[in-house]
C-alpha positions in Angstrom: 3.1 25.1 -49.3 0.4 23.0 -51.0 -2.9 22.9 -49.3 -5.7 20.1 -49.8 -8.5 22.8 -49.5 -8.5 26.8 -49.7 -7.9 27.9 -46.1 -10.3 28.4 -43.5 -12.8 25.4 -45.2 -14.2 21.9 -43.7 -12.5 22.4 -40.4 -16.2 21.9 -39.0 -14.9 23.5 -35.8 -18.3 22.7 -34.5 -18.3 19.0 -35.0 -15.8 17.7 -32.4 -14.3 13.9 -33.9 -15.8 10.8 -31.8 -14.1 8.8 -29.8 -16.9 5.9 -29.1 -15.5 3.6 -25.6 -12.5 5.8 -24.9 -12.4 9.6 -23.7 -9.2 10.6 -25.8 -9.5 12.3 -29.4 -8.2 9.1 -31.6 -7.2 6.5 -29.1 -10.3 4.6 -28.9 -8.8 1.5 -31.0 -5.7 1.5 -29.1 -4.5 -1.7 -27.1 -5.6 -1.9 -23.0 -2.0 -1.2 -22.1 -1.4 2.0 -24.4 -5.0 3.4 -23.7 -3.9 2.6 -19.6 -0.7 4.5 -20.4 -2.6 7.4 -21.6 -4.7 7.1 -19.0 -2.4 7.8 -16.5 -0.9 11.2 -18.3 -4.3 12.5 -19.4 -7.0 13.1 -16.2 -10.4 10.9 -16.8 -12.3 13.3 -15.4 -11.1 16.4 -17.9 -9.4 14.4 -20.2 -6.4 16.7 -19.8 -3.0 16.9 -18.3 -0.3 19.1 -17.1 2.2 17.9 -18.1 5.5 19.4 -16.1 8.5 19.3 -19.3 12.2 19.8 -17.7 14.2 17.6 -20.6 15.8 20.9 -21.6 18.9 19.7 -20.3 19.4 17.1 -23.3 20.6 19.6 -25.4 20.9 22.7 -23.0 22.8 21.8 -20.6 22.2 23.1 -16.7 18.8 25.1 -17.8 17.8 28.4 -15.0 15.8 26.4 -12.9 16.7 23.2 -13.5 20.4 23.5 -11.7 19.2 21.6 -9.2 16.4 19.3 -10.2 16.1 17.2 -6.6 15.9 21.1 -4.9 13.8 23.1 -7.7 11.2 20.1 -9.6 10.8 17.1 -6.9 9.0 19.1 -4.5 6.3 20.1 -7.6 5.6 16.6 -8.8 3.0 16.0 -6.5 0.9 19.1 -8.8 1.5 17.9 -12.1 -0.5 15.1 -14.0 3.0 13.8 -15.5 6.5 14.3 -15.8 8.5 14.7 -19.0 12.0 13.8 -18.5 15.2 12.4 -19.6 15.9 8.6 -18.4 19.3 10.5 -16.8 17.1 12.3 -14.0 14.7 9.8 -13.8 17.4 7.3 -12.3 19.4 10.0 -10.5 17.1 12.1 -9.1 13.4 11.2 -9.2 12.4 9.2 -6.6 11.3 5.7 -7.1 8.3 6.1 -4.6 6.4 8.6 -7.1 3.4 7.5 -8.3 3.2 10.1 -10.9 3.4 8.3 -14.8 7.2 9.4 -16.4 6.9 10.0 -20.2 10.6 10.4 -21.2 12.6 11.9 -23.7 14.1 9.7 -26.7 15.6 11.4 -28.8 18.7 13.2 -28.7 22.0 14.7 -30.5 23.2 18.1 -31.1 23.9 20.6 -28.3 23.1 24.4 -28.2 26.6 24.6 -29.2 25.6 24.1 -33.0 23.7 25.7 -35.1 21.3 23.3 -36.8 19.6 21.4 -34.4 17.5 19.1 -36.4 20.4 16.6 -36.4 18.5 14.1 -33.6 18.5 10.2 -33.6 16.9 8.2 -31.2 18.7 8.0 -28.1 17.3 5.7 -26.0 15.6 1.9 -26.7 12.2 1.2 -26.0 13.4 -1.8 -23.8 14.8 0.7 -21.4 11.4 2.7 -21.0 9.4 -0.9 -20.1 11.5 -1.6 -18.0 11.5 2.0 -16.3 7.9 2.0 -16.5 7.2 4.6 -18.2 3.8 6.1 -19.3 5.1 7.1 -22.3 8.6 8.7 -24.8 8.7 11.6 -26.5 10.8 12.3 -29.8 11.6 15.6 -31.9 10.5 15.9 -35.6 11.9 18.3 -37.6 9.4 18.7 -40.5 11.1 21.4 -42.8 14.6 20.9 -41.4 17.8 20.1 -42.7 17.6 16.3 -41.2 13.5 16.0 -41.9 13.3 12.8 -43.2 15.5 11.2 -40.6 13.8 12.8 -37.5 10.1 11.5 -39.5 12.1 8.1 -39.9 13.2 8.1 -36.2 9.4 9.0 -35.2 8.3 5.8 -37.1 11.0 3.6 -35.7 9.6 4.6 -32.2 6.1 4.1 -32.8 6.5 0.5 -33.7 8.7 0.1 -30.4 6.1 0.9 -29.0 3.1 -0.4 -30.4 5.0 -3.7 -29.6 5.5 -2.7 -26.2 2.2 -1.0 -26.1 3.7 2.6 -25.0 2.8 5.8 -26.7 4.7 8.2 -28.5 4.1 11.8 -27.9 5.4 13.4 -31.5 6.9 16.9 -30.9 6.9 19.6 -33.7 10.5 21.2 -33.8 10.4 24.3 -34.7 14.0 26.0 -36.6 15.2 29.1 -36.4 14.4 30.1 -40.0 10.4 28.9 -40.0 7.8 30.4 -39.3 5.7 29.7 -36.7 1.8 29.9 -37.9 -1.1 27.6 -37.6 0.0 26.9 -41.7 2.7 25.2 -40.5 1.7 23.4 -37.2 -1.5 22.0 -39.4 1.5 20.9 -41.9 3.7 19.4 -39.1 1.0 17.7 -36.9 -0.9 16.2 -39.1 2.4 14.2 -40.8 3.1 13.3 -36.6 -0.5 11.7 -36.2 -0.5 10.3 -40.2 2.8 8.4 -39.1 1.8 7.3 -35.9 2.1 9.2 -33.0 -0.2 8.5 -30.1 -0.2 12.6 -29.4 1.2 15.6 -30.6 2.8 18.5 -28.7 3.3 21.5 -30.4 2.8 25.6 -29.9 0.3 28.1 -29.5 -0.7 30.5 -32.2 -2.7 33.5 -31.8 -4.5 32.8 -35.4 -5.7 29.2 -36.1 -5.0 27.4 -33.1 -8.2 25.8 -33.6 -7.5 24.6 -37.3 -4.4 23.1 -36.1 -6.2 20.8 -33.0 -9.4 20.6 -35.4 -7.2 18.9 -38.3 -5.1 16.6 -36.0 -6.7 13.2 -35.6 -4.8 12.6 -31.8 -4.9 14.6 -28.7 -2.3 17.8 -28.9 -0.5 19.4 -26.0 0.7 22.9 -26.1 4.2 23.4 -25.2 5.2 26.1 -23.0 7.4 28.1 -24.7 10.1 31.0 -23.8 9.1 32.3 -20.2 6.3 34.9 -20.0 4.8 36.6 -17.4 2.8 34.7 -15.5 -0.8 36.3 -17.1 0.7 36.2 -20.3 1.6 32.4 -19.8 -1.8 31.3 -18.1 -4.1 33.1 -20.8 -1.8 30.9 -23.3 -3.1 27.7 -21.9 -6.5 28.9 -21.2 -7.1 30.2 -24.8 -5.3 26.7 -26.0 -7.6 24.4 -23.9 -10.6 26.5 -24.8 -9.2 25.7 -29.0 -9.0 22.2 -28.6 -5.7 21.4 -26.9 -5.8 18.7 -24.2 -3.2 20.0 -21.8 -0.4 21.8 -21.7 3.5 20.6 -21.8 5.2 23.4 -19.5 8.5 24.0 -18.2 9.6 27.6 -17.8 6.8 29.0 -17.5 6.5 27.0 -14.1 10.2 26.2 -12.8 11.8 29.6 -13.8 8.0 31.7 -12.3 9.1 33.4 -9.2 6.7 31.2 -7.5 6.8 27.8 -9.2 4.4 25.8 -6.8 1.3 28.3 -7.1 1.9 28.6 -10.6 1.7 24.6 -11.6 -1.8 25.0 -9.4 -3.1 27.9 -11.4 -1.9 26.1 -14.6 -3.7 23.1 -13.2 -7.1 25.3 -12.2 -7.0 26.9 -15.8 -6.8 23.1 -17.5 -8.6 21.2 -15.1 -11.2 23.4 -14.0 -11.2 26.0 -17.3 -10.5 28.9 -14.2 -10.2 32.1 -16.6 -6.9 34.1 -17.1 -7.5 36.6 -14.1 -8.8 34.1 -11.6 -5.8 31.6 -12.4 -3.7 34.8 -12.0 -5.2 36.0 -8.8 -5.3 32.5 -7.5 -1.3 32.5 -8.5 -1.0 35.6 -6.5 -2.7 34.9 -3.3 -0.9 31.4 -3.6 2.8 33.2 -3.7 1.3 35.0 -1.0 0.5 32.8 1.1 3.7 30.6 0.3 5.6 34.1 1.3 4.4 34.3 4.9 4.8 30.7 5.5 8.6 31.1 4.6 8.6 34.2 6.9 6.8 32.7 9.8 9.7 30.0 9.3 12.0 32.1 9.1 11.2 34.1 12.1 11.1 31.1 14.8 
C-alpha cells in the first residue's frame, strides 16, 4: 500500500488541527444548520458523544439484544447523546416525544446470508431524513472491497444530499473479512471518507496507531464498538480512544447485550464525558448493576 511519507513522520501528535468559531475538528466552515446538526450529536461542553448504534438489524436480522427494541433500547435513550438507527425503528418504535437527535442508517443491501457484504447502495433518500428530522445518516464504505468504488460513489452521492439539505454524513469504514485491521489501513480508509466529504468518520480501535489514524483525519472520528467484550475490556477501549483523539464512541453490544445495559451507557458516558479511567468507569458500572439489582428485588418482593 503506497504511503505519502515513511511511517511514524509529520503526524505532529502534539499539534492538535484548529478549528477557529466552531468546537468540532473540521466543521468550522460548515453551514448553521449542519454545524446545529452536529451540535446536537456531539456535547458542547466535551465536544463528544455517545452515540447508542442498534442498525444491526439491516443486515442481521433480530440481533441478541435488539429482539425487542421498544423493551431493551427505549428505556436507555434518555443516557445516550444520539441514536443511530434505521428509519424502520425510528417510525415503529421510537417515540416521537424524544428529544434525543436520530442519525439514521442509509445504506443498505446484502444480508448475513451472503458472503461479500460490500454489495451496499443507498437505501434511503435524503428527503425522507428532513422530513424525519434527523441529526444526521450514516453510510458503509467498503475501501478495499469487492464493490469499492460503488460504496465511495454512494458516500458522495449522500454528501451532496446533504450538503443541500444541510445534514451530515457520518462515513463508516467497512471492514471485510479478508483485511486487516491496523491503523495502516484505517489512516487509508478515513482519510478517502473525509477527502470525499464526509462530515465524520466512524471507524475501529487499534491498539498500535490509533492516534495516527485521528491525527491524519481532517473530521471528528467515532470509534465503533465492536464484537461484545467484557465490560473492562470494552470501557478501557473507549477510554484509550478518547484519550487518542477520537470524539466519542458509536456503541451497540457492548451496551445492549452487557448484563446491565443502563449502568453501562453511564460508565461509557463518565469515561467520554468526564475522561473517568478504566477502573472507576468499571466500578461505577458495578455499583450501578448493583444498585439496579436491589431495586428489582425490592420490587420484586412487595
Amino acid at each position: 500500500m503506497p504511503e505519502a511519507d515513511r511511517e511514524g513522520e509529520r503526524y505532529a501528535l502534539d499539534q492538535p488541527q484548529q478549528t477557529p468559531g466552531f468546537y468540532l475538528k473540521g466543521s468550522h466552515q460548515l453551514d448553521w444548520g449542519m454545524k446545529n446538526r452536529m451540535a446536537r450529536v456531539f456535547d458542547p461542553r466535551s465536544g463528544r458523544t455517545v452515540m447508542l448504534a442498534i442498525d444491526h438489524g439491516y443486515f442481521q436480522g433480530p440481533t441478541t439484544g435488539l429482539e425487542r427494541i421498544d423493551l431493551s433500547i427505549v428505556p436507555l435513550l434518555p443516557s445516550c447523546d444520539a441514536l443511530f438507527c434505521t428509519r424502520g425503528i425510528l417510525r415503529t418504535v421510537i417515540p416521537a416525544q424524544c428529544q434525543k437527535p436520530m442519525v439514521l442508517r442509509a445504506s443498505g443491501g446484502p444480508s448475513i446470508l451472503r458472503d461479500e457484504l460490500s454489495d451496499e447502495e443507498i437505501a434511503m433518500d435524503m428527503d425522507d431524513a428532513v422530513r424525519l428530522n434527523a441529526a444526521g445518516v450514516g453510510i458503509q464504505v467498503f475501501i478495499g472491497g469487492e464493490h469499492e468504488t460503488r460504496s465511495v460513489h454512494n458516500m458522495t452521492r449522500l454528501v451532496d444530499a446533504g450538503l443541500r439539505a444541510g445534514v451530515p454524513v457520518m462515513g463508516i469504514t467497512a471492514v471485510g473479512k479478508a483485511m486487516v485491521r491496523d491503523a495502516k489501513y484505517f489512516r487509508l480508509a478515513c482519510r478517502i471518507i473525509a477527502e470525499l466529504g464526509a462530515q465524520y468518520v466512524k471507524t475501529y480501535y487499534v491498539d498500535d496507531g490509533f492516534e495516527t489514524i485521528t491525527a491524519s483525519c481532517p473530521v471528528p472520528i467515532v470509534m465503533a464498538g465492536g464484537k461484545k467484550l467484557p465490560e473492562l475490556e470494552a470501557l478501557t477501549m473507549a477510554y484509550s480512544a478518547v484519550q487518542q483523539g477520537a470524539c466519542g464512541v458509536d456503541m451497540g453490544r457492548n451496551i445492549f447485550q452487557s448484563g446491565a445495559p443502563q449502568a453501562m451507557i453511564e460508565a461509557v458516558a463518565a469515561v467520554v464525558h468526564k475522561n473517568l479511567k478504566p477502573k472507576q468507569a468499571f466500578e461505577l458500572f458495578r455499583s450501578l448493576k448493583a444498585d439496579a439489582e436491589r431495586g428489582a428485588a425490592n420490587v420484586a418482593a412487595e
